[in-house]
VODOMAR-236020 format. One record per residue (C-alpha): residue in three letters; x, y, z; residue number from 1. Coordinates in steps of 0.02 Angstrom, whole numbers. Layout:
BEGIN
{code=ALA&xx=X&yy=Y&zz=Z&pos=NUM}
...
***
This chain:
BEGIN
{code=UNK&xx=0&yy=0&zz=0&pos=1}
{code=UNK&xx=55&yy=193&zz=-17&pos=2}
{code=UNK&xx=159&yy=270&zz=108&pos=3}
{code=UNK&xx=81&yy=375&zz=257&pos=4}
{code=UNK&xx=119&yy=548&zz=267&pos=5}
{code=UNK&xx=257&yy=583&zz=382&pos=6}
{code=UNK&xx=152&yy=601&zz=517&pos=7}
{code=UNK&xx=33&yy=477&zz=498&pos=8}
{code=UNK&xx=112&yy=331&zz=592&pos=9}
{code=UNK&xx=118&yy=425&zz=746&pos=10}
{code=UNK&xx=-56&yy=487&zz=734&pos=11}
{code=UNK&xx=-106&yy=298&zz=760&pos=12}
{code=UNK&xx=-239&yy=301&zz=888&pos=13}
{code=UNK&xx=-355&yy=170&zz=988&pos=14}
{code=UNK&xx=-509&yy=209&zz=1066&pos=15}
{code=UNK&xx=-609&yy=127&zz=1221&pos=16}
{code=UNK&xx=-694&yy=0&zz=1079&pos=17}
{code=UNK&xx=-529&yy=-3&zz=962&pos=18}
{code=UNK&xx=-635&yy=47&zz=846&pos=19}
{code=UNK&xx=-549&yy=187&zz=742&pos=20}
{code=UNK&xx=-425&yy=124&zz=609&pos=21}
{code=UNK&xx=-289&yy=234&zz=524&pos=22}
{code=UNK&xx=-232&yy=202&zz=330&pos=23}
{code=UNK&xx=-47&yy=165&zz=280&pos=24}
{code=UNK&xx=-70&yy=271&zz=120&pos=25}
{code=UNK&xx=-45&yy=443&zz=81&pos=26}
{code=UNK&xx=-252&yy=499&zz=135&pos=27}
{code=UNK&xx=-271&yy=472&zz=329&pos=28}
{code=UNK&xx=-442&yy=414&zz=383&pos=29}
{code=UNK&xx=-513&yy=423&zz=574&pos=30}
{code=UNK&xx=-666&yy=335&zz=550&pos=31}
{code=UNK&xx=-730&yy=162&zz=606&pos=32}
{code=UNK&xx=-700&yy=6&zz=507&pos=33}
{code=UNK&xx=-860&yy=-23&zz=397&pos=34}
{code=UNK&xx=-929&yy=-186&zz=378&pos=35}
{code=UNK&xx=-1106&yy=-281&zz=396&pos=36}
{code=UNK&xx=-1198&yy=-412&zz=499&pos=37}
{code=UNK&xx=-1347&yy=-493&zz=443&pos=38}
{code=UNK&xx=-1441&yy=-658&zz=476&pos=39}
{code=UNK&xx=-1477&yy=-818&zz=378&pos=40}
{code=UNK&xx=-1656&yy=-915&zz=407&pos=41}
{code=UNK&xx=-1682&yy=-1076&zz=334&pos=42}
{code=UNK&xx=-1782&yy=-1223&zz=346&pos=43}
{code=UNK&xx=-1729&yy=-1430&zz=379&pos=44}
{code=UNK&xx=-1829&yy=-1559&zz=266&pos=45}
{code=UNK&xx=-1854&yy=-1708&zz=337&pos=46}
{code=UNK&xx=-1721&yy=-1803&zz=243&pos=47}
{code=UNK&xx=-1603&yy=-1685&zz=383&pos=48}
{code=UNK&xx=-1551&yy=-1559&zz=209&pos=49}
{code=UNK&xx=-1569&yy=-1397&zz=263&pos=50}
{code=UNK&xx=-1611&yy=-1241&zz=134&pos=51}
{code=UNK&xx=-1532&yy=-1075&zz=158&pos=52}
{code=UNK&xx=-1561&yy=-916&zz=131&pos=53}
{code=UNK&xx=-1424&yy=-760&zz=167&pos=54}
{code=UNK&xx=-1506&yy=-583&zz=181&pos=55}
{code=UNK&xx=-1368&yy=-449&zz=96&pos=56}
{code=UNK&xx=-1305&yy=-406&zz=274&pos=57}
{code=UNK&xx=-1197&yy=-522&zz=342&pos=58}
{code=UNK&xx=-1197&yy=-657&zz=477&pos=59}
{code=UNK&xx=-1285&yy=-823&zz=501&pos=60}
{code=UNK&xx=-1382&yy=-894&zz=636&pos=61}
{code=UNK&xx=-1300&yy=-1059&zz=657&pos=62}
{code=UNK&xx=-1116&yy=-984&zz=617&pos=63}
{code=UNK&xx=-1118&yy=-1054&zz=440&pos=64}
{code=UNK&xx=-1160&yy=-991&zz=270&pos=65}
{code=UNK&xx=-1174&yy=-1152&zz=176&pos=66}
{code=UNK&xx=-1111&yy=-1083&zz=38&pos=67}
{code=UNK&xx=-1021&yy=-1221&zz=-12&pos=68}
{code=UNK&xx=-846&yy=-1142&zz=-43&pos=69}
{code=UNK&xx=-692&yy=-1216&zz=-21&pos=70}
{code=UNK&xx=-508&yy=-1219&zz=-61&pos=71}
{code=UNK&xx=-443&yy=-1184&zz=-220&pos=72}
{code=UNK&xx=-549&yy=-1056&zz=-289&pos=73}
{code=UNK&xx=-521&yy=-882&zz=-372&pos=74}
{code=UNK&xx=-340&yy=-811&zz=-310&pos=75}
{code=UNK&xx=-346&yy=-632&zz=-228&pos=76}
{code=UNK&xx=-369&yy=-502&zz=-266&pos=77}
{code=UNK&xx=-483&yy=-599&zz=-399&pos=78}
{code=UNK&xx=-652&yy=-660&zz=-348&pos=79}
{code=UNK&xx=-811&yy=-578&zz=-273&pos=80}
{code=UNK&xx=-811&yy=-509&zz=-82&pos=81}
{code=UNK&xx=-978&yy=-554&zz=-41&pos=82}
{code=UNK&xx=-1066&yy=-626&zz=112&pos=83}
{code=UNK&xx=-1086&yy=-823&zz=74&pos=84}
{code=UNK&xx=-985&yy=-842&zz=-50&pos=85}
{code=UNK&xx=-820&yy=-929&zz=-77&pos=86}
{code=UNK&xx=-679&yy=-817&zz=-13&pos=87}
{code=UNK&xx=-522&yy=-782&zz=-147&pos=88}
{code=UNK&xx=-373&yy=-894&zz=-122&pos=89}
{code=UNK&xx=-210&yy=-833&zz=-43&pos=90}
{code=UNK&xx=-45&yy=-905&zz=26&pos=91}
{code=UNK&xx=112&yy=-782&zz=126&pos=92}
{code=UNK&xx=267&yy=-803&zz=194&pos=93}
{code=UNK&xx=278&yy=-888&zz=394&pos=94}
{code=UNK&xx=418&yy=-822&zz=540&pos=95}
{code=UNK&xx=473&yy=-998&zz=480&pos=96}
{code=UNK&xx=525&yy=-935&zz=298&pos=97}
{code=UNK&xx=403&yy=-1062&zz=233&pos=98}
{code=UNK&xx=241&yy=-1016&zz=133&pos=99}
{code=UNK&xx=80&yy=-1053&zz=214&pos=100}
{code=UNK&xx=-47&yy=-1080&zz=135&pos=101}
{code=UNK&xx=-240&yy=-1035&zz=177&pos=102}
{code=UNK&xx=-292&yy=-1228&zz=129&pos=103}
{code=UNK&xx=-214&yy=-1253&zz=296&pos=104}
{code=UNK&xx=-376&yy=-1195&zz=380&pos=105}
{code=UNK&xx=-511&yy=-1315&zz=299&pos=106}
{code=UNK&xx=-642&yy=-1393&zz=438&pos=107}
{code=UNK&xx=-592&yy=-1233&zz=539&pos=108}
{code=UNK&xx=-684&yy=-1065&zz=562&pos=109}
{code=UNK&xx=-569&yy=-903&zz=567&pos=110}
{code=UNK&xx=-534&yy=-742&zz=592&pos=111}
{code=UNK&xx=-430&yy=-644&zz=460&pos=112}
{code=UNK&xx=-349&yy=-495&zz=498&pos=113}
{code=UNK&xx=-235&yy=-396&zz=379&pos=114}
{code=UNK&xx=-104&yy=-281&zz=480&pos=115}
{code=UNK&xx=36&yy=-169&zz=440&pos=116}
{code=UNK&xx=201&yy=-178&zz=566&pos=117}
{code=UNK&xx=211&yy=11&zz=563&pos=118}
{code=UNK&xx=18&yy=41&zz=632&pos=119}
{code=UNK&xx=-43&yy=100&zz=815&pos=120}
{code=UNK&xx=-202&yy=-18&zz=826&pos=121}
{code=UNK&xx=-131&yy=-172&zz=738&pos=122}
{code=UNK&xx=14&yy=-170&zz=872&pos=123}
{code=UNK&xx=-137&yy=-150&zz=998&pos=124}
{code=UNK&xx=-243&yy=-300&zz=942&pos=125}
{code=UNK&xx=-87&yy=-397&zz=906&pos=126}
{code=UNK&xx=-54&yy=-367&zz=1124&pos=127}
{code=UNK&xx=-228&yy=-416&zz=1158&pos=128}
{code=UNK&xx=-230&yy=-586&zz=1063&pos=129}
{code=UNK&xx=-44&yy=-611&zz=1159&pos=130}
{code=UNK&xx=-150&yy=-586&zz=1318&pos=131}
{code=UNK&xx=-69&yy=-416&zz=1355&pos=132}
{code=UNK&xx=-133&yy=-252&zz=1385&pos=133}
{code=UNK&xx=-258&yy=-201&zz=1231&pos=134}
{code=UNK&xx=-379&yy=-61&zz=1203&pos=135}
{code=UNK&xx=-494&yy=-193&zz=1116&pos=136}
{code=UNK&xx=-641&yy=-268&zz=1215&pos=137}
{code=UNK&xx=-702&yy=-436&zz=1223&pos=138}
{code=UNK&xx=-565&yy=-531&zz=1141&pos=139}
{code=UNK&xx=-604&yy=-663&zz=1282&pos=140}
{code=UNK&xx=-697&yy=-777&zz=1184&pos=141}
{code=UNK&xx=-605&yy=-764&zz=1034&pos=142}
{code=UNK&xx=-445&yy=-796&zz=1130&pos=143}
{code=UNK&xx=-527&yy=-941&zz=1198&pos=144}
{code=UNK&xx=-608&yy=-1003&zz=1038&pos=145}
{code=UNK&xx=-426&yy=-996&zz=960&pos=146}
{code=UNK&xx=-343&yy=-1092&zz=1100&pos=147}
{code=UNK&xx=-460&yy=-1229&zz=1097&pos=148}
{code=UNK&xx=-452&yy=-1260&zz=920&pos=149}
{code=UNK&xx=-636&yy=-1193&zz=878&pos=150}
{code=UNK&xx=-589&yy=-1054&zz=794&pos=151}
{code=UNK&xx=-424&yy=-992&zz=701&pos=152}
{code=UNK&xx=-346&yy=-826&zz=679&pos=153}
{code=UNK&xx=-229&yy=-783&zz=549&pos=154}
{code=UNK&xx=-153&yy=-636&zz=548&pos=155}
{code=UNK&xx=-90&yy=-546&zz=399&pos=156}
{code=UNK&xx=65&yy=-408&zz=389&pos=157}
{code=UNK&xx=43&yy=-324&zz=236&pos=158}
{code=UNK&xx=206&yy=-197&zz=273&pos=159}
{code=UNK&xx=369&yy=-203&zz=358&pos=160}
{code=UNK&xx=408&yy=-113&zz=503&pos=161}
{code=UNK&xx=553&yy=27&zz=405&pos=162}
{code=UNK&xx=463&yy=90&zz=220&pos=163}
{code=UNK&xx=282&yy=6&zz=199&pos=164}
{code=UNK&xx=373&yy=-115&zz=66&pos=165}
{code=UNK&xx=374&yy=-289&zz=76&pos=166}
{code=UNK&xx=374&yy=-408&zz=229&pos=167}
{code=UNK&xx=524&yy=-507&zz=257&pos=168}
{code=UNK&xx=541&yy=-665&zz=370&pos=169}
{code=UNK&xx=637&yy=-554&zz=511&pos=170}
{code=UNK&xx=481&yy=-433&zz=512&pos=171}
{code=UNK&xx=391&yy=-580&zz=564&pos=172}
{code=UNK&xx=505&yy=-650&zz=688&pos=173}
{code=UNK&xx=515&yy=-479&zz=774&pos=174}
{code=UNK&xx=288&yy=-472&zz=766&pos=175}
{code=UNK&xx=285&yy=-648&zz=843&pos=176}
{code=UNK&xx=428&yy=-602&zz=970&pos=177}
{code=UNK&xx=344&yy=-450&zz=1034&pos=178}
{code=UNK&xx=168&yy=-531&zz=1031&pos=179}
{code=UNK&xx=201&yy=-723&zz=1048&pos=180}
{code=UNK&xx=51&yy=-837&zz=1044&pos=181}
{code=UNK&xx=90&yy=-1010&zz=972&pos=182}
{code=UNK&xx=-114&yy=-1033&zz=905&pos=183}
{code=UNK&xx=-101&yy=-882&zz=773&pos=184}
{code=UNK&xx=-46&yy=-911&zz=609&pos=185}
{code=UNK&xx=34&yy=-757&zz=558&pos=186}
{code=UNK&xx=96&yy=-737&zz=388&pos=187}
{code=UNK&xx=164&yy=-591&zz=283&pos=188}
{code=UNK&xx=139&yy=-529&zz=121&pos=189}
{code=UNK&xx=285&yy=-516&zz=17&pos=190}
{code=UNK&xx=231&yy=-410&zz=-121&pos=191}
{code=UNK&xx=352&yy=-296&zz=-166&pos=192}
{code=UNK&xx=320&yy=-105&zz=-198&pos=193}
{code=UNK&xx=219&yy=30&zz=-70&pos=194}
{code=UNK&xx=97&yy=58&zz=-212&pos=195}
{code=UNK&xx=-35&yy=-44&zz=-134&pos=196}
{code=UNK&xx=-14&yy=-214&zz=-242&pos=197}
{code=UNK&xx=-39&yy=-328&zz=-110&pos=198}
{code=UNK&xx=-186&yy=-449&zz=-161&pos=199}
{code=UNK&xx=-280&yy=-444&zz=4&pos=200}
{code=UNK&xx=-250&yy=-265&zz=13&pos=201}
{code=UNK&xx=-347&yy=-231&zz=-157&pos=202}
{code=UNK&xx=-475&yy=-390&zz=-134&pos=203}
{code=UNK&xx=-535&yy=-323&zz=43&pos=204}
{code=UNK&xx=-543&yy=-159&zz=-14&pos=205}
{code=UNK&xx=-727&yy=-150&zz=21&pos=206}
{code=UNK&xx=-680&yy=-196&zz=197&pos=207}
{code=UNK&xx=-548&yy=-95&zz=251&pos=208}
{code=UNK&xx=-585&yy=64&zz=164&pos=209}
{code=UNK&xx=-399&yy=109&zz=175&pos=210}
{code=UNK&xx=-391&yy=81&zz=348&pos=211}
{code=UNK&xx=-297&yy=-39&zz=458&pos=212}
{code=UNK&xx=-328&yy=-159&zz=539&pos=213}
{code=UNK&xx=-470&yy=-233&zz=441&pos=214}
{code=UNK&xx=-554&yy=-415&zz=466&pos=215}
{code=UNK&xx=-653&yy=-539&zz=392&pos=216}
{code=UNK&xx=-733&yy=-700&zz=463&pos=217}
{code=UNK&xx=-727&yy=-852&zz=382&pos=218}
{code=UNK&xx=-817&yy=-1016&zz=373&pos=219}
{code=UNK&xx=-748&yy=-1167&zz=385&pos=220}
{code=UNK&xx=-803&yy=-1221&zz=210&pos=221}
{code=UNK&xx=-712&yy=-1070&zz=153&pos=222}
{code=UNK&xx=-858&yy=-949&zz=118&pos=223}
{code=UNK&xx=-855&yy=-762&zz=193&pos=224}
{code=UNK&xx=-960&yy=-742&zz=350&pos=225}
{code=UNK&xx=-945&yy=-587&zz=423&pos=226}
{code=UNK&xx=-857&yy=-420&zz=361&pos=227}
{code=UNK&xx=-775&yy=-295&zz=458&pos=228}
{code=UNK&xx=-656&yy=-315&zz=606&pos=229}
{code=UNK&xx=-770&yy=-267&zz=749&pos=230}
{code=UNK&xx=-917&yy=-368&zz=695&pos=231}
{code=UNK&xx=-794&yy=-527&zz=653&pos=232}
{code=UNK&xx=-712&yy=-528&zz=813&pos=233}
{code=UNK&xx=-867&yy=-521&zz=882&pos=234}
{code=UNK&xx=-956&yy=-672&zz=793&pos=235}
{code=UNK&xx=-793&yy=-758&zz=780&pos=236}
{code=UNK&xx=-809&yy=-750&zz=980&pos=237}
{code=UNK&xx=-982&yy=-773&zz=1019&pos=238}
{code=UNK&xx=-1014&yy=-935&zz=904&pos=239}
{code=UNK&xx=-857&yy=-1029&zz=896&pos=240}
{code=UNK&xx=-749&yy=-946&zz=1051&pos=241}
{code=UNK&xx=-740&yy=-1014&zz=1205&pos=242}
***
């Protein structure tokens, strides 16, 4: 992504929900992440198949969209962002020096988050899911859900921590020394350029709205659930955390 004016790094703030995100690029935004939350009603036959059907907004009643996604599908930034639907395909670079894959996460719900090294509230979620001190609320459940194997969380650096270029594997090992916990999968994007090529950055563009940190929740069979960070930690927590 673009550079932040030279001020905008420091202007990183949290606030008592951790709602307010601040871009990387050269535009600075205060404003709350966006994202939606619906329901899903359906009905069981009595063969035990059940028919669903997702309103525009969002989230489903029994934590599923049974959209029948999975791995393997459209790579990012290709594909459509849209509740219930099979989410684009992406792989990154582990603080092993390996590449990870998102296959890795089939039969298991999670929580995506994409990060830059560089930004206030990404540091300050990254010390909440470590179990340190956090401005976020309520990551409880979702630290618990993660823990017990109900519910992953991959985290995402889409910029180093010296000139918003690409991550390298000793970004990584200093993000998982400062904020160890063994049950995240954190991977980093090794796109090169600050021009804002990295795939997730332009795929969940309608979810970040050039602010970070930004979230998505998905479904185990690989469909998107629930957009936006608050509302994602938030299901993430209350249906599959502990």
């Amino acid at each position: 992504m673009d550079p932040p004016e030279d001020d905008g790094a420091a202007d990183d703030t949290v606030g008592d929900d951790a709602s307010d995100d601040t871009t990387g690029g050269d535009d600075t935004t205060g404003g709350e992440e966006t994202g939606s939350t619906g329901e899903t009603t359906g009905s069981t036959d009595d063969a035990g198949t059940t028919d669903e059907e997702t309103t525009d907004e969002g989230t489903t009643d029994e934590g599923t969209t049974g959209g029948g996604g999975e791995c393997g599908t459209e790579a990012a930034p290709a594909g459509t962002l849209e509740v219930g639907q099979p989410f684009s395909h992406w792989s990154g670079l582990t603080v092993e020096g390996d590449e990870w894959d998102y296959c890795e996460m089939a039969g298991t719900p999670f929580i995506l988050v994409i990060s830059g090294a560089w930004c206030g509230p990404c540091n300050d979620l990254a010390s909440g899911m470590a179990g340190m001190q956090t401005g976020f609320q309520n990551l409880g459940p979702v630290i618990a859900g993660v823990e017990g194997g109900t519910l992953g969380f991959v985290e995402v650096l889409l910029d180093n921590f010296n000139d918003f270029g690409a991550v390298t594997q000793a970004d990584l090992m200093q993000w998982e020394a400062a904020y160890p916990n063994e049950h995240i999968h954190l991977v980093g994007d090794t796109t090169p350029g600050t021009d804002g090529g990295e795939p997730l950055w332009q795929y969940l563009s309608p979810v970040h709205m050039g602010g970070l940190p930004a979230g998505v929740l998905v479904d185990a069979d690989f469909n998107l659930e629930v957009t936006g960070l608050n509302e994602a930690l938030a299901a993430g927590g209350s249906q599959y955390g502990g």
